[in-house]
FIZA-481100 format. One record per residue (C-alpha): residue number from 1; x, y negated, z; residue in three letters. Coordinates in nm, 4 decimals, padded with zeros to 6 digits. Layout:
FIZA-481100
num:NUM&x:X&y:Y&z:Z&residuo:ALA .
...
end
This chain:
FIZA-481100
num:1&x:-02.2498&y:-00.7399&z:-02.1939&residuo:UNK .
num:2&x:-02.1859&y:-00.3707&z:-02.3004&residuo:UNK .
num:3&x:-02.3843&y:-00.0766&z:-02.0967&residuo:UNK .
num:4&x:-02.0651&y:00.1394&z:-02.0899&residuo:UNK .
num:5&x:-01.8143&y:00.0553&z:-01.8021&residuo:UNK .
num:6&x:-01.4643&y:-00.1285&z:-01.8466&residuo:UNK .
num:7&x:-01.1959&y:-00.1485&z:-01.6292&residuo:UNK .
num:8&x:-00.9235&y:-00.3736&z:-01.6196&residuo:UNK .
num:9&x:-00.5948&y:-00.3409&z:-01.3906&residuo:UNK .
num:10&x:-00.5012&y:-00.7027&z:-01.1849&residuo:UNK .
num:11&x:-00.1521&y:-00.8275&z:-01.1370&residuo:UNK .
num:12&x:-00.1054&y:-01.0799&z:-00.8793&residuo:UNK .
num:13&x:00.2808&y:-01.2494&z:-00.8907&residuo:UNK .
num:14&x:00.3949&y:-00.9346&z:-01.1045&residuo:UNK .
num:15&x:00.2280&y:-00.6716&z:-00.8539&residuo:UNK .
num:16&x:-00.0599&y:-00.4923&z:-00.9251&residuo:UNK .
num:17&x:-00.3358&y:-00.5527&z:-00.6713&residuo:UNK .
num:18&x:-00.6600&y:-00.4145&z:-00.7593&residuo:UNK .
num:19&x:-00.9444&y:-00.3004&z:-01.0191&residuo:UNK .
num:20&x:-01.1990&y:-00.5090&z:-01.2105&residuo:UNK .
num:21&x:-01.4571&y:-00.3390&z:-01.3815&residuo:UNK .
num:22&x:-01.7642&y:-00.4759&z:-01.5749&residuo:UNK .
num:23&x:-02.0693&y:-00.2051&z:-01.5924&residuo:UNK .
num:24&x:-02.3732&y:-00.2937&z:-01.7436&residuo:UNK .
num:25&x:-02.4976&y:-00.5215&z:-01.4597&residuo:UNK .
num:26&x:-02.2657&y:-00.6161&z:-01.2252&residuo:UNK .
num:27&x:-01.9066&y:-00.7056&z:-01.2353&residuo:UNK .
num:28&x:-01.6905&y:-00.5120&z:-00.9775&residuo:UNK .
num:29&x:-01.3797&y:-00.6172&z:-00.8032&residuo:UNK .
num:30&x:-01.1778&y:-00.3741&z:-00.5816&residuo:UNK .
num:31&x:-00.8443&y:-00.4060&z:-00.4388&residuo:UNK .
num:32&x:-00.5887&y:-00.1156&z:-00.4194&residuo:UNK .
num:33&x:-00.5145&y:00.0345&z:-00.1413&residuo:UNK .
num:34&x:-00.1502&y:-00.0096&z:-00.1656&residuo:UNK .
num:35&x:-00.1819&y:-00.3613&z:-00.2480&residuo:UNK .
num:36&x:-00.3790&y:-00.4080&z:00.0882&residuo:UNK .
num:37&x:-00.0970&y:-00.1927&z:00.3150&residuo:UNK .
num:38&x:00.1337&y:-00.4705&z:00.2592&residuo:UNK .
num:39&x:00.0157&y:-00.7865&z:00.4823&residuo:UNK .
num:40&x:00.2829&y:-01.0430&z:00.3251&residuo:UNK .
num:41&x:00.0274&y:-00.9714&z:-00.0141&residuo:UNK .
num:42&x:-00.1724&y:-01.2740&z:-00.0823&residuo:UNK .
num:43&x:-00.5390&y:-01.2442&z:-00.1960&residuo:UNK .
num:44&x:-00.5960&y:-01.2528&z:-00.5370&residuo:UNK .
num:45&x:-00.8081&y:-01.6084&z:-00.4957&residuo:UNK .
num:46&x:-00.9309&y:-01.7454&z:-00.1726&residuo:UNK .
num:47&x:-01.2848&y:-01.6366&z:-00.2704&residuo:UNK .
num:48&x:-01.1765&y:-01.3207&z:-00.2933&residuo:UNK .
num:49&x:-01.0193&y:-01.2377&z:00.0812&residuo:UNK .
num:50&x:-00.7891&y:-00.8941&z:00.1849&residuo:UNK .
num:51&x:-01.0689&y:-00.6357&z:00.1988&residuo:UNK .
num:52&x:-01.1310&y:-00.2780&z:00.1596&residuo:UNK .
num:53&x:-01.5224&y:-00.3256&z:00.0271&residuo:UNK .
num:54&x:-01.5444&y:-00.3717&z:-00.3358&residuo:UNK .
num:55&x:-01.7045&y:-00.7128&z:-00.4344&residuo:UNK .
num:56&x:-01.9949&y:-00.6993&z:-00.6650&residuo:UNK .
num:57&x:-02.1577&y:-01.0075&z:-00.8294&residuo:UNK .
num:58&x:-02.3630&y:-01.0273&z:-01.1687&residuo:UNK .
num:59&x:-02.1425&y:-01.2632&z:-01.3106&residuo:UNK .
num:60&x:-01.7759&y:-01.2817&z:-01.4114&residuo:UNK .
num:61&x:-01.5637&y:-01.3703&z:-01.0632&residuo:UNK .
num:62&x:-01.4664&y:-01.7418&z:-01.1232&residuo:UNK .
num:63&x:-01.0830&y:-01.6665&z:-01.0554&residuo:UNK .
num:64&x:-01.1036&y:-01.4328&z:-01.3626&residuo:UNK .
num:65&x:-01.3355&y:-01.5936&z:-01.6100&residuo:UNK .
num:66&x:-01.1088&y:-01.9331&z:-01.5484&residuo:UNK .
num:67&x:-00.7848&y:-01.7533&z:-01.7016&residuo:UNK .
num:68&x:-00.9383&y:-01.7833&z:-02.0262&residuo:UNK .
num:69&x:-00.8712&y:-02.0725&z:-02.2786&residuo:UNK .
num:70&x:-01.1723&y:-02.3509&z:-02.3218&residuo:UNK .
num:71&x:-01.3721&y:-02.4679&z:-02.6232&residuo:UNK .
num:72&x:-01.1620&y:-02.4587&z:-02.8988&residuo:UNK .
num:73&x:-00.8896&y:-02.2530&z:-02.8017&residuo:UNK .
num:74&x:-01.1103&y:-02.0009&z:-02.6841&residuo:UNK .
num:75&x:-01.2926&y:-01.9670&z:-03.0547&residuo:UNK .
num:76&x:-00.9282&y:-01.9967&z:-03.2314&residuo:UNK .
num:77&x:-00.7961&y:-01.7244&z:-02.9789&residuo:UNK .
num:78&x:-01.0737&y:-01.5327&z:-02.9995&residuo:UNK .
num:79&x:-01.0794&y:-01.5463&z:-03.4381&residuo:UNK .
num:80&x:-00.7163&y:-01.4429&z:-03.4681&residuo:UNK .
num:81&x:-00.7892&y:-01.1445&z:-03.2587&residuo:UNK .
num:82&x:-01.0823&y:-01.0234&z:-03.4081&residuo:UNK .
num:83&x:-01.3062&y:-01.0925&z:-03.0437&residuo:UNK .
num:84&x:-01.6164&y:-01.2019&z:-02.9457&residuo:UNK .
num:85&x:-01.5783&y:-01.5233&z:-02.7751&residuo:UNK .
num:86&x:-01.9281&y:-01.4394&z:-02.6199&residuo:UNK .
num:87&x:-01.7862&y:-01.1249&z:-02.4494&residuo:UNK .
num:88&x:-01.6071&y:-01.2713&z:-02.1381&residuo:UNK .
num:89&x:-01.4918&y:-00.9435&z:-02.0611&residuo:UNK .
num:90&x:-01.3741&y:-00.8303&z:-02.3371&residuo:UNK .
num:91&x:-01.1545&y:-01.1614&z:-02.3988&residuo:UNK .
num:92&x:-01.0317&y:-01.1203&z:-02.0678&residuo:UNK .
num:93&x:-00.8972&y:-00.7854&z:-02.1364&residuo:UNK .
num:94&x:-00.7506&y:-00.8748&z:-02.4671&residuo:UNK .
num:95&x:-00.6171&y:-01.2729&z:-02.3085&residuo:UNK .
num:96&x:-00.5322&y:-01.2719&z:-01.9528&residuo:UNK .
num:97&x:-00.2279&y:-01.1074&z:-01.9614&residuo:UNK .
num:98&x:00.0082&y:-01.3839&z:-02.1071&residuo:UNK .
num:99&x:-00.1648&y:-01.7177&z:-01.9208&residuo:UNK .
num:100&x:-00.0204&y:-01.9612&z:-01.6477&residuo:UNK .
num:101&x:-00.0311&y:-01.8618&z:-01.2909&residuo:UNK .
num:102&x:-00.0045&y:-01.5732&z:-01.1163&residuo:UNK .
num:103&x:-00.2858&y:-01.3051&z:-01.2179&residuo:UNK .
num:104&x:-00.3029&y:-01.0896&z:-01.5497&residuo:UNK .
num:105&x:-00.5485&y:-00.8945&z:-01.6507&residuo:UNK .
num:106&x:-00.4448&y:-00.5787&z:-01.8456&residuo:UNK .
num:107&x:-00.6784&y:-00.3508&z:-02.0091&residuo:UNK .
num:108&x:-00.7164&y:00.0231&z:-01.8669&residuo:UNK .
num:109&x:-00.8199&y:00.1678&z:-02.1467&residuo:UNK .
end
């Protein structure tokens, strides 16, 4: 994991929802506060409920680190764009923004 801090901007169903940000010990995520106005707005994952507190854990969120390919496809996606299939993050960023379902992750930077 890198010390600096990256953000990255979550879509849910087209509509973005919150922040997630990786510092150099924690991984942060934070929903907007637009996002939360709206009621009809679903959570981002059931592990992740409506809330205005940031959630912190020292590991990648589940609902994240499972948008990115497996095995294989993770190493061959990873090769063709030049990443580091060890950095999570950083392959979310660069991945998660062209998957099935209904999140994206786009990079903020």
């Amino acid at each position: 994991m890198e010390s600096a801090s990256r953000t990255g901007l979550v879509y849910k169903k087209g509509r973005f929802c919150g922040y997630l940000r990786e510092t150099g010990s924690a991984y942060v995520f934070e929903y907007d506060q637009g996002y939360l106005a709206d009621k009809k707005n679903p959570p981002v994952s059931l592990s992740l409920p409506k809330t205005g507190e940031p959630y912190s854990s020292s590991y990648l969120f589940p609902c994240f680190d499972n948008l990115l390919p497996e095995g294989n496809n993770l190493g061959l996606a990873c090769h063709s764009m030049g990443l580091d299939p060890d950095d999570r993050f950083g392959c979310l960023l660069s991945l998660a923004h062209n998957c099935f379902g209904d999140i994206e992750v786009y990079d903020n930077d």
